[in-house]
C-alpha positions as a LaTeX table, in Angstrom:
\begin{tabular}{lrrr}
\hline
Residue & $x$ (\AA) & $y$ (\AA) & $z$ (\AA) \\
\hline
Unk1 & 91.50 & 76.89 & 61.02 \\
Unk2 & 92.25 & 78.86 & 64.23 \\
Unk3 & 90.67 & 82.08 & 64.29 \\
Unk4 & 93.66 & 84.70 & 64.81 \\
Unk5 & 92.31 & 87.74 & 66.99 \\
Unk6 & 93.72 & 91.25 & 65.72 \\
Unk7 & 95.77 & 93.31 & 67.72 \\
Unk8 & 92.59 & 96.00 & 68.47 \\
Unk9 & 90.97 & 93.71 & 69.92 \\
Unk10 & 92.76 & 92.08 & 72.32 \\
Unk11 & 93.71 & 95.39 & 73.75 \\
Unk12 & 90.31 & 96.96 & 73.80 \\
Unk13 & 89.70 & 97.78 & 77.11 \\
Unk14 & 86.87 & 96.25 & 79.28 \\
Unk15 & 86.17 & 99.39 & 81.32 \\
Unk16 & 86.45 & 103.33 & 82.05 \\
Unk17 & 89.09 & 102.50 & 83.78 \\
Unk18 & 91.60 & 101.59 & 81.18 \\
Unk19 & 89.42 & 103.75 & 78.21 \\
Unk20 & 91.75 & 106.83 & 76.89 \\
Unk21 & 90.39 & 109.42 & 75.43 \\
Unk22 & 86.65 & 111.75 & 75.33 \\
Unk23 & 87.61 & 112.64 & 78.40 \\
Unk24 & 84.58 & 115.26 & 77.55 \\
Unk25 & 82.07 & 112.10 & 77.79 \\
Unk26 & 83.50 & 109.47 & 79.95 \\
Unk27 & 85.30 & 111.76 & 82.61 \\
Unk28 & 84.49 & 112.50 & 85.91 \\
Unk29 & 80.41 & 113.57 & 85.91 \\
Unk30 & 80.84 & 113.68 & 82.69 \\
Unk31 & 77.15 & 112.27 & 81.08 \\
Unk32 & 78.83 & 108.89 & 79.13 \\
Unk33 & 80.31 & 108.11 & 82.56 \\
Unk34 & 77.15 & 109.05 & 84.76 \\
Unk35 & 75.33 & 106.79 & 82.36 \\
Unk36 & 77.12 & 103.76 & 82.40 \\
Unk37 & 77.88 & 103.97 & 86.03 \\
Unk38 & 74.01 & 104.26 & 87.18 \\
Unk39 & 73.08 & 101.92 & 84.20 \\
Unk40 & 70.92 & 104.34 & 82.95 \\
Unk41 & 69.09 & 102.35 & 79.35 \\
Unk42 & 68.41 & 104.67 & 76.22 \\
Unk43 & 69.60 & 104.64 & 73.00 \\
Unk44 & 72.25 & 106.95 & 71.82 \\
Unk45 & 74.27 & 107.70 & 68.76 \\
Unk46 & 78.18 & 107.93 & 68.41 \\
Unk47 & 79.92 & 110.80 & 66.26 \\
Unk48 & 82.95 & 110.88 & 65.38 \\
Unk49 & 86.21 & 109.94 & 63.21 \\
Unk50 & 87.42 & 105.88 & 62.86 \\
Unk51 & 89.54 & 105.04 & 65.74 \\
Unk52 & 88.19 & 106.90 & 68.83 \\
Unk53 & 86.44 & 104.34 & 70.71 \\
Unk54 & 83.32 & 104.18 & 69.44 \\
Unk55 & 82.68 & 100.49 & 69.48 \\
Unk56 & 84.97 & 100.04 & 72.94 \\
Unk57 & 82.28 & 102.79 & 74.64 \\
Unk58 & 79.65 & 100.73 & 73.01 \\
Unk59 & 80.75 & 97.33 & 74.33 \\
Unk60 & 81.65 & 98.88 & 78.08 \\
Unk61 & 77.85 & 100.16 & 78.32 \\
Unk62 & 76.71 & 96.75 & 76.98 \\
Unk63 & 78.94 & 94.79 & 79.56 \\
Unk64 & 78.79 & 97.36 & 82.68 \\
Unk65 & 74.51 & 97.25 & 82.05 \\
Unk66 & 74.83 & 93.35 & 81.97 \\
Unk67 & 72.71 & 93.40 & 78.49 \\
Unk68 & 72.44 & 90.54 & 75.52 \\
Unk69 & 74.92 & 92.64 & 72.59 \\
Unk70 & 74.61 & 92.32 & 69.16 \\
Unk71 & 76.52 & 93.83 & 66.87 \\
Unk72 & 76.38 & 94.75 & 63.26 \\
Unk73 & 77.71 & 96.33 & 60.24 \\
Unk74 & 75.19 & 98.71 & 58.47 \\
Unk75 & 77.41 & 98.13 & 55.51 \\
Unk76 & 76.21 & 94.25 & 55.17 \\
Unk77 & 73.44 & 94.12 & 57.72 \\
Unk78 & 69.29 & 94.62 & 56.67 \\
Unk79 & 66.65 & 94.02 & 58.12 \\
Unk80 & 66.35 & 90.52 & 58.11 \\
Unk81 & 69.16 & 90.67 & 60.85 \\
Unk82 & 67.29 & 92.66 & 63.21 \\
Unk83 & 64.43 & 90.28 & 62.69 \\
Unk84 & 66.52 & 87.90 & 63.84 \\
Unk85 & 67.48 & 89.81 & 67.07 \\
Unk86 & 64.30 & 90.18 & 67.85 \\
Unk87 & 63.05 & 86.95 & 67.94 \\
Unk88 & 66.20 & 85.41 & 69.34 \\
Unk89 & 64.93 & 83.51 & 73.00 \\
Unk90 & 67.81 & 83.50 & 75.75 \\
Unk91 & 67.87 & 81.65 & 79.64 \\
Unk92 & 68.35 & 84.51 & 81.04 \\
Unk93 & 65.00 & 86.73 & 81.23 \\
Unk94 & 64.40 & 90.30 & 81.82 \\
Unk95 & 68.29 & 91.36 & 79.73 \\
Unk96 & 67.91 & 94.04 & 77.81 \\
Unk97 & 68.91 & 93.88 & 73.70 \\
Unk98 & 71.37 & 96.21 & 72.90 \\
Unk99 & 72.43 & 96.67 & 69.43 \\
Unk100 & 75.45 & 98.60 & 68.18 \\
Unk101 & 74.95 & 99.56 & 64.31 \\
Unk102 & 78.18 & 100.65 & 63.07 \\
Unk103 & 78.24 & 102.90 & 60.31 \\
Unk104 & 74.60 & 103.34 & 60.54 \\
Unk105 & 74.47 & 106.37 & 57.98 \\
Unk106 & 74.89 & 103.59 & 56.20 \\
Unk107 & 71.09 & 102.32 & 56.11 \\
Unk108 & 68.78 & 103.67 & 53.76 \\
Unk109 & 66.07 & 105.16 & 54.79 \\
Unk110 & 63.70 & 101.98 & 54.15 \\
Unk111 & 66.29 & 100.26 & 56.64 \\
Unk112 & 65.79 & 103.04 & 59.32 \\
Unk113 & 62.54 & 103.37 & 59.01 \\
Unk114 & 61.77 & 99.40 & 59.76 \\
Unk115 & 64.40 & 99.66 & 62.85 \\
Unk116 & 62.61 & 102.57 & 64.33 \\
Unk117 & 59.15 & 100.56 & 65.98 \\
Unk118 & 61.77 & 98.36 & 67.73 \\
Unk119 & 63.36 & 101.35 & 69.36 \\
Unk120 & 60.38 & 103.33 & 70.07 \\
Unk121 & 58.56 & 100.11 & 71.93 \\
Unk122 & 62.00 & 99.07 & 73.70 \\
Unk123 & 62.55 & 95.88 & 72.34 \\
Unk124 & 65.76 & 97.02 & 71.08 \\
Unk125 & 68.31 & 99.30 & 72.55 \\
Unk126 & 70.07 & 101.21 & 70.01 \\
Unk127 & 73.37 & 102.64 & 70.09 \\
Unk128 & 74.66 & 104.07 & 66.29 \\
Unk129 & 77.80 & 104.73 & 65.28 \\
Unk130 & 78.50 & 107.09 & 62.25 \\
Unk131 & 81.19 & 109.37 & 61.11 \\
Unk132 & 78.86 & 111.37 & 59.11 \\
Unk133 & 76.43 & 114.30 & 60.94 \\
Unk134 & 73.38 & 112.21 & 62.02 \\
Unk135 & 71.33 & 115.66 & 61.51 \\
Unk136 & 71.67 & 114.82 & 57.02 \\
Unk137 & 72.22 & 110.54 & 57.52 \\
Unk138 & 69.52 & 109.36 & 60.54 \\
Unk139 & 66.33 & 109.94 & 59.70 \\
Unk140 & 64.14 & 112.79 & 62.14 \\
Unk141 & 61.84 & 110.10 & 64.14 \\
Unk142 & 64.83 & 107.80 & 64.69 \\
Unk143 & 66.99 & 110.68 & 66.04 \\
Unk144 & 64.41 & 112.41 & 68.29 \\
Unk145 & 64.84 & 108.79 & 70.02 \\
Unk146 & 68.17 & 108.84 & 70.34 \\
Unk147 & 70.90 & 111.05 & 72.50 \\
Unk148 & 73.80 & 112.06 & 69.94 \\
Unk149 & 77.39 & 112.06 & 71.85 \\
Unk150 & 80.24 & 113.86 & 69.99 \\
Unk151 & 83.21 & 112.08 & 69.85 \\
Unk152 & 86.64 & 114.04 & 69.59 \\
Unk153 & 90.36 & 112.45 & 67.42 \\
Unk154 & 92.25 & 111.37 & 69.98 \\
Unk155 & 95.10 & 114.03 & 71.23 \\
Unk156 & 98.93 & 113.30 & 70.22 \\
Unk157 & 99.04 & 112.41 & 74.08 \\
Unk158 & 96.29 & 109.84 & 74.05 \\
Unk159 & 97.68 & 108.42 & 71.02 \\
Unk160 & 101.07 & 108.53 & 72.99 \\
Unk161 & 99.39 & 106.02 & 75.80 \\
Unk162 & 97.66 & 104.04 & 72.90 \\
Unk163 & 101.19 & 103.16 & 71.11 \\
Unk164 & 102.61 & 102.44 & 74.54 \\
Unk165 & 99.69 & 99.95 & 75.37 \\
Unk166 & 100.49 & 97.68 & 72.04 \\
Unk167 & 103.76 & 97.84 & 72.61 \\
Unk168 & 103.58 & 96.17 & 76.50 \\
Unk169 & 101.38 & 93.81 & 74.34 \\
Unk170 & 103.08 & 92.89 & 71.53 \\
Unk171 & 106.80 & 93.24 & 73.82 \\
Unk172 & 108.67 & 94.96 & 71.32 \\
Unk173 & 110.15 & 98.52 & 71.49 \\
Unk174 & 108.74 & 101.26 & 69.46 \\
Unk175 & 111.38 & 103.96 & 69.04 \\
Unk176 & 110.10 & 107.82 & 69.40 \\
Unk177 & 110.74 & 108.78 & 65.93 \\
Unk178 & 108.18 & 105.56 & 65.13 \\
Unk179 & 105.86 & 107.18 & 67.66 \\
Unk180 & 106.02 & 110.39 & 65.98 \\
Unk181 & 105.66 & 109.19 & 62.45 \\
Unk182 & 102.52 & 106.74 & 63.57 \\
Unk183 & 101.14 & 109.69 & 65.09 \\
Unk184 & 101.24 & 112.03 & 62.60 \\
Unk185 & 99.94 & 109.46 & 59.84 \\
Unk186 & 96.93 & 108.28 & 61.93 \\
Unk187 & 95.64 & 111.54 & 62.57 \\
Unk188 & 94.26 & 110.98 & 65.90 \\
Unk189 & 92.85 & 107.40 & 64.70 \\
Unk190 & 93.83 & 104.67 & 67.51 \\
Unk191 & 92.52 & 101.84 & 64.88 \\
Unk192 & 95.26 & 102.90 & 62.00 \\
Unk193 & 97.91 & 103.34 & 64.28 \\
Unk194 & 98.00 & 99.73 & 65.52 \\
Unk195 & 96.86 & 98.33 & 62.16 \\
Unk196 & 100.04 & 99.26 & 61.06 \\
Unk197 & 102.18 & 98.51 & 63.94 \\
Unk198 & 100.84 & 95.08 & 63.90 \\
Unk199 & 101.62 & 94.75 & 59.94 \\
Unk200 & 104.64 & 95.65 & 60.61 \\
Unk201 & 105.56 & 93.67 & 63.91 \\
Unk202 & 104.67 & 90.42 & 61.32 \\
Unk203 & 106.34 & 91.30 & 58.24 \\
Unk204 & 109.94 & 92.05 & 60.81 \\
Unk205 & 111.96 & 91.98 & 62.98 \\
Unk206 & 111.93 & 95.36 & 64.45 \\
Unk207 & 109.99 & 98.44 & 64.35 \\
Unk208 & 111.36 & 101.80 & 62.25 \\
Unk209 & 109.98 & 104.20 & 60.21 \\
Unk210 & 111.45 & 102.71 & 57.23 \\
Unk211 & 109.24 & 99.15 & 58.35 \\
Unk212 & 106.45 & 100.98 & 59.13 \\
Unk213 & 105.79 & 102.58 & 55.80 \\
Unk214 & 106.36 & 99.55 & 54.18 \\
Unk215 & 103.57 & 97.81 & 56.29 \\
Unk216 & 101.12 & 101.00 & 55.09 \\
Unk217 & 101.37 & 99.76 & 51.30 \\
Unk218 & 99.20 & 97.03 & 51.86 \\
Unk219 & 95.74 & 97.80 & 49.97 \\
Unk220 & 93.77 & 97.13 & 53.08 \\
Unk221 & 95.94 & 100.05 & 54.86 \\
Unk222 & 96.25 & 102.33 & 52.21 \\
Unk223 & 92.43 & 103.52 & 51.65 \\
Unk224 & 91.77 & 105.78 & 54.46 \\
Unk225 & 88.31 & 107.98 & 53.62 \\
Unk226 & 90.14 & 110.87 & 55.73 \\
Unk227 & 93.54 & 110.37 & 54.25 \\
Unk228 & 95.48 & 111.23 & 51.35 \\
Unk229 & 94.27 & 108.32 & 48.82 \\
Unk230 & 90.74 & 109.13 & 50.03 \\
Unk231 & 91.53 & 112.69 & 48.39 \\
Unk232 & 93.26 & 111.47 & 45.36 \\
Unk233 & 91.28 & 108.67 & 44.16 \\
Unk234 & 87.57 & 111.33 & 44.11 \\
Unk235 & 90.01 & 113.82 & 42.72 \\
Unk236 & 90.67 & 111.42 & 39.51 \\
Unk237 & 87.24 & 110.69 & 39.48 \\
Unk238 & 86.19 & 113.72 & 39.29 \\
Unk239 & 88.84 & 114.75 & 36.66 \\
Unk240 & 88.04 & 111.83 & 34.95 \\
Unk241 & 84.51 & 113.01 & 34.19 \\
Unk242 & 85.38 & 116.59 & 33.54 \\
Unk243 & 87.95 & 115.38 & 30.76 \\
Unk244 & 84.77 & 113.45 & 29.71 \\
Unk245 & 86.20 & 110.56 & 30.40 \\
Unk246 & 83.28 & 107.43 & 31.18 \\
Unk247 & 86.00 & 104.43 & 31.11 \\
Unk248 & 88.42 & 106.39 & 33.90 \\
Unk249 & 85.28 & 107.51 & 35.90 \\
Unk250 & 83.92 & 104.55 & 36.38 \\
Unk251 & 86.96 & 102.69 & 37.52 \\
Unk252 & 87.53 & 104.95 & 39.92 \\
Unk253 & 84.03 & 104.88 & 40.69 \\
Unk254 & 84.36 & 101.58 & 41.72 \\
Unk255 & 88.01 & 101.54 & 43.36 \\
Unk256 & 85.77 & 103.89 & 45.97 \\
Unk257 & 83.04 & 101.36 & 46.26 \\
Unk258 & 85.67 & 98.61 & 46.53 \\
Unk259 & 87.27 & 100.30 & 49.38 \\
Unk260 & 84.05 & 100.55 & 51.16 \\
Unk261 & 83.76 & 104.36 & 50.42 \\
Unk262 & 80.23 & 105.55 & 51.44 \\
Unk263 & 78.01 & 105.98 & 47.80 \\
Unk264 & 76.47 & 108.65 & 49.13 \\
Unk265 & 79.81 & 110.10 & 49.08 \\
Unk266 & 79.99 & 109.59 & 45.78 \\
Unk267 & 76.85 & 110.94 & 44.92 \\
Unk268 & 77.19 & 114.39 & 46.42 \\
Unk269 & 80.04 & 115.01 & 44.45 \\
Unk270 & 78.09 & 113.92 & 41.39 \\
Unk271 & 75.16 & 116.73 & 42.33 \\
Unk272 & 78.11 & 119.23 & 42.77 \\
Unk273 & 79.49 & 118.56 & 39.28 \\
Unk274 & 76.35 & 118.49 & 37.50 \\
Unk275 & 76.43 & 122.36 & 38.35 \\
Unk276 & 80.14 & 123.47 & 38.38 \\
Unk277 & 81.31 & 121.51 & 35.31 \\
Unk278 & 78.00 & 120.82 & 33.13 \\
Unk279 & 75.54 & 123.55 & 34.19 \\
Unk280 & 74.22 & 125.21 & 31.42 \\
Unk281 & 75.82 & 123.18 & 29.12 \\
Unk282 & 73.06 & 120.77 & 30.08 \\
Unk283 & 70.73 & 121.89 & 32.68 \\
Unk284 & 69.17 & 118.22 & 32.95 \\
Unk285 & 72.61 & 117.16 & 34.05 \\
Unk286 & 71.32 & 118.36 & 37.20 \\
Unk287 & 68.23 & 116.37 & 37.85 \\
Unk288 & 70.25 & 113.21 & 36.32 \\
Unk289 & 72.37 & 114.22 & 39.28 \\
Unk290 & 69.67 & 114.59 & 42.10 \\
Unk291 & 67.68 & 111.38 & 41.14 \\
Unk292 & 71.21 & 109.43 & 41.12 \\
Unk293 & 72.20 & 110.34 & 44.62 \\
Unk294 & 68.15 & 110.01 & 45.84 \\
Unk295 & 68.37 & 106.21 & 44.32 \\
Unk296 & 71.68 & 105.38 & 46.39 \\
Unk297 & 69.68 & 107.01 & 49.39 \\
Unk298 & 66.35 & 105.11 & 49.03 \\
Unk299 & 68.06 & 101.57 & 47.90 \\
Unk300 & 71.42 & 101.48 & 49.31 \\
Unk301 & 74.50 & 98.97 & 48.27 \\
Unk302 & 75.16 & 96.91 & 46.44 \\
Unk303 & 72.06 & 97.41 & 43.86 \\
Unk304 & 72.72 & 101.19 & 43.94 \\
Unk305 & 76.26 & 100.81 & 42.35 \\
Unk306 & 74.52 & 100.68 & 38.99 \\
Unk307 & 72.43 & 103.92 & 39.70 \\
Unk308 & 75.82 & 105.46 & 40.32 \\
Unk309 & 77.40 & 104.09 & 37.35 \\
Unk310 & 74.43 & 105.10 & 35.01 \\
Unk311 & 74.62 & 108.70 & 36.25 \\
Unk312 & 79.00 & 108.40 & 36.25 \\
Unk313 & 78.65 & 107.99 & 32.32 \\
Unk314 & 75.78 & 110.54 & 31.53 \\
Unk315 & 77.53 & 113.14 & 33.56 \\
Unk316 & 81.33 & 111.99 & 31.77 \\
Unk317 & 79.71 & 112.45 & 28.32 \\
Unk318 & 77.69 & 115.42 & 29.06 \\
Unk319 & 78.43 & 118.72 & 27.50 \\
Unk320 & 80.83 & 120.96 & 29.92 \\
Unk321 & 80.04 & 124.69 & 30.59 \\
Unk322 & 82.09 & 125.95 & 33.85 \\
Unk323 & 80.30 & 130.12 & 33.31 \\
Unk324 & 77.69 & 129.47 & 35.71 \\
Unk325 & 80.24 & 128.01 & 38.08 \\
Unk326 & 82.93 & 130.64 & 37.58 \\
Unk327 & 80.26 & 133.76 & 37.70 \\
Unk328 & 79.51 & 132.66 & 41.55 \\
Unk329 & 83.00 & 132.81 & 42.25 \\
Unk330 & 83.55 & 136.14 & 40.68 \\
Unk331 & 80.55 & 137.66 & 42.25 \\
Unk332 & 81.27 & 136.05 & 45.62 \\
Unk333 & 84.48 & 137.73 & 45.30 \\
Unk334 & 83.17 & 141.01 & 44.85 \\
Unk335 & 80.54 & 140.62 & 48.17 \\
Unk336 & 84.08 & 139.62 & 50.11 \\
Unk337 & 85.78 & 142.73 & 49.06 \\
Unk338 & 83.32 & 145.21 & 49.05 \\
Unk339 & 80.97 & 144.10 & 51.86 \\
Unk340 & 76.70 & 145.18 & 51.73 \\
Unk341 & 77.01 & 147.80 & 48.76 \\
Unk342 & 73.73 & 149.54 & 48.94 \\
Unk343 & 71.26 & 148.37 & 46.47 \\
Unk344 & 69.98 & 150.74 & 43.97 \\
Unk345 & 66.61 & 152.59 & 45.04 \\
Unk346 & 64.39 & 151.82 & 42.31 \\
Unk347 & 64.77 & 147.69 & 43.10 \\
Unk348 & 64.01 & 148.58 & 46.72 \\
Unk349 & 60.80 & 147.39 & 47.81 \\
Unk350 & 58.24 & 149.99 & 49.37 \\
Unk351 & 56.40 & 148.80 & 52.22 \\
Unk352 & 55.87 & 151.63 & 54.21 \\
Unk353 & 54.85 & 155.23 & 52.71 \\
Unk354 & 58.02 & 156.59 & 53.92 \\
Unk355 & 59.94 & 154.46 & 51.90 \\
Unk356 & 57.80 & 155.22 & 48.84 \\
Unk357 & 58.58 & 159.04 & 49.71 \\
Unk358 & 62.41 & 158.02 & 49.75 \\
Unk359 & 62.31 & 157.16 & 46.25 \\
Unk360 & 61.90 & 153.08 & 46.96 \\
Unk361 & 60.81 & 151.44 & 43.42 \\
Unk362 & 60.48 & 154.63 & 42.07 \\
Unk363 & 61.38 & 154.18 & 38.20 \\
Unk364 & 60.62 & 150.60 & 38.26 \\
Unk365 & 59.83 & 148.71 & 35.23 \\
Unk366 & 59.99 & 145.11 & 34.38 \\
Unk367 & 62.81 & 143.96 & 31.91 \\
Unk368 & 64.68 & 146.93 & 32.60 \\
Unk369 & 67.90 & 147.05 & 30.66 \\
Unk370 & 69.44 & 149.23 & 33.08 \\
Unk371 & 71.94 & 147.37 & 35.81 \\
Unk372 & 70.85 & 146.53 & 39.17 \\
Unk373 & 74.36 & 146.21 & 40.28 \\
Unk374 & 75.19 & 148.57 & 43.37 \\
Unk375 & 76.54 & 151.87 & 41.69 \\
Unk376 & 79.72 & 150.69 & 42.42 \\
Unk377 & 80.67 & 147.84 & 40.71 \\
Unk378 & 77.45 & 148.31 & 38.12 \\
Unk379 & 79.02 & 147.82 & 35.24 \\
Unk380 & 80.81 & 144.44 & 36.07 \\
Unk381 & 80.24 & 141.27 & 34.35 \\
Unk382 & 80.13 & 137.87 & 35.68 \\
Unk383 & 78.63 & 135.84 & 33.41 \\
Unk384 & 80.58 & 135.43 & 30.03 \\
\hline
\end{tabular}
């Protein structure tokens, strides 16, 4: 069967030259550029949303430095991949072994922490690519060894150039209220908007809005974990185990993982419920919570699925108790509109003597009755 190249690739560009966009990175003296154009060899991580180059900029450093490339997903990739990298022999000597780890917040830390000899000695070149902040998802001695670049959505302009470039390609016309629309649904993500243009170029005869959201129901299209079925499929989950629910959370559980929604994703939002809809309902809900999300950390997909779905049905059939939850916001409230009320003098604490003669602490006793509110709002209530 012939192998049928998709439309992002065969217009990825090959150089600088014809890159558009991060114009902050790869413009002129701009560090991306500098490095690539002295071949300067370090390992770096990308930032940034899908679609904005990440693996192009990856693949021009590779090419333009005249290094072996390997590339991998951190989503299916361990470690005996990189083992295999490392031992692989090659004609040419003296190349240096670049690999590009997409989605490397992906990796546990076991993962990271068996990649990171490799880097430190040189054998590998490392250049990450992650959506999430590589401060929370890459661990510290991996980092230090890497530069992080910042990379930026892509302007309605660059976007602009980007729908013009498939369409030279694919020799069709794309009409401006098609441009519009494609812009404003990819939100600044190149890789969306020509998914779609090319679902639609083979399902018709013509490009129009009407085609183009038709091409956008396909399931691989329709999960985007910035977009609006990102936002509505977490919300159900979450609702789902509120309304106490196990059955409904869990399938929505996994429609997530199915989609290749990060777990860790999942997770968090677990921790954050355990507090705002359990809380003292069920304090333990909370440590249920924590060890969940530091089991999908530590072992990573697909095995940590069931650590998600163990914690998914204690937390649906938990007690719910929102007071905890709904005192922050009330109090929170009250520090927005009122500002730094002072604090009453006898919970003041008196370092100095002067602050003892001001009446700091004075009164004090332990399981006072009295409120320790600012005199202003003293006799509010939060917690109900």
């Amino acid at each position: 069967m012939t192998k049928i190249e998709p439309l992002a690739s065969k217009i990825r560009p090959h150089s600088l030259k014809d890159f558009i966009g991060q114009e902050h990175l790869v413009g002129k003296n701009k560090p991306l550029r500098i490095a690539i154009e002295k071949q300067h060899l370090f390992s770096f991580v990308f930032w940034g949303p899908p679609g904005v180059g990440k693996t192009t900029l990856a693949r021009i450093y590779a090419e333009t430095l005249e290094a072996e490339f390997y590339e991998l997903s951190a989503v299916s990739a361990g470690k005996e991949d990189i083992r295999k990298i490392i031992k692989s022999q090659y004609s040419t000597f003296n190349k240096a072994k670049i690999l590009f780890l997409d989605e490397i917040h992906r990796f546990n830390k076991i993962q990271q922490d068996f990649l990171l000899p490799f880097v430190e000695s040189g054998e590998l070149t490392l250049i990450g690519a992650t959506t999430e902040n590589p401060s929370f998802e890459v661990i510290s001695p991996l980092l230090s060894r890497c530069r992080v670049f910042i990379l930026n959505e892509l302007s309605e302009e660059e976007m602009e150039k980007i729908i013009s470039r498939v369409e030279k390609e694919i020799k069709i016309k794309i009409d401006k209220d098609s441009r519009t629309w494609l812009i404003a649904m990819a939100n600044g993500d190149a890789r969306q908007a020509i998914a779609v243009i090319e679902a639609a170029f083979k399902l018709y005869d013509e490009i129009n809005v009407n085609n183009l959201k038709e091409a956008l129901q396909s399931k691989f299209l329709r999960y985007d974990k910035v977009g609006e079925e990102h936002y509505n499929t977490i919300s159900a989950f979450i609702k789902s185990m509120r309304a106490s629910q196990p059955n409904a959370a869990l399938y929505y559980m996994c429609r997530m993982i199915d989609a290749g929604e990060d777990p860790k994703f999942i997770a968090r939002r677990m921790v954050v419920f355990a507090s705002e809809d359990i809380g003292l309902a069920q304090p333990t809900a909370l440590v249920v919570a924590n060890a969940v999300f530091q089991a999908v950390e530590t072992i990573g997909l697909p095995e940590c699925a069931e650590n998600l779905a163990h914690g998914v049905v204690y937390l649906a059939q938990a007690k719910k108790d929102r007071r905890a939850y709904a005192a922050y916001l009330k109090a929170m409230a009250d520090v927005k509109k009122f500002g730094n009320l002072p604090i009453p003098l006898k919970i003041r604490n008196p370092v100095t003597k002067l602050m003892k003669d001001l009446d700091y602490g004075k009164d004090y006793e332990k399981y006072d009755q009295e409120s320790y509110l600012p005199d202003k709002i003293k006799n509010k209530k939060y917690l109900i």
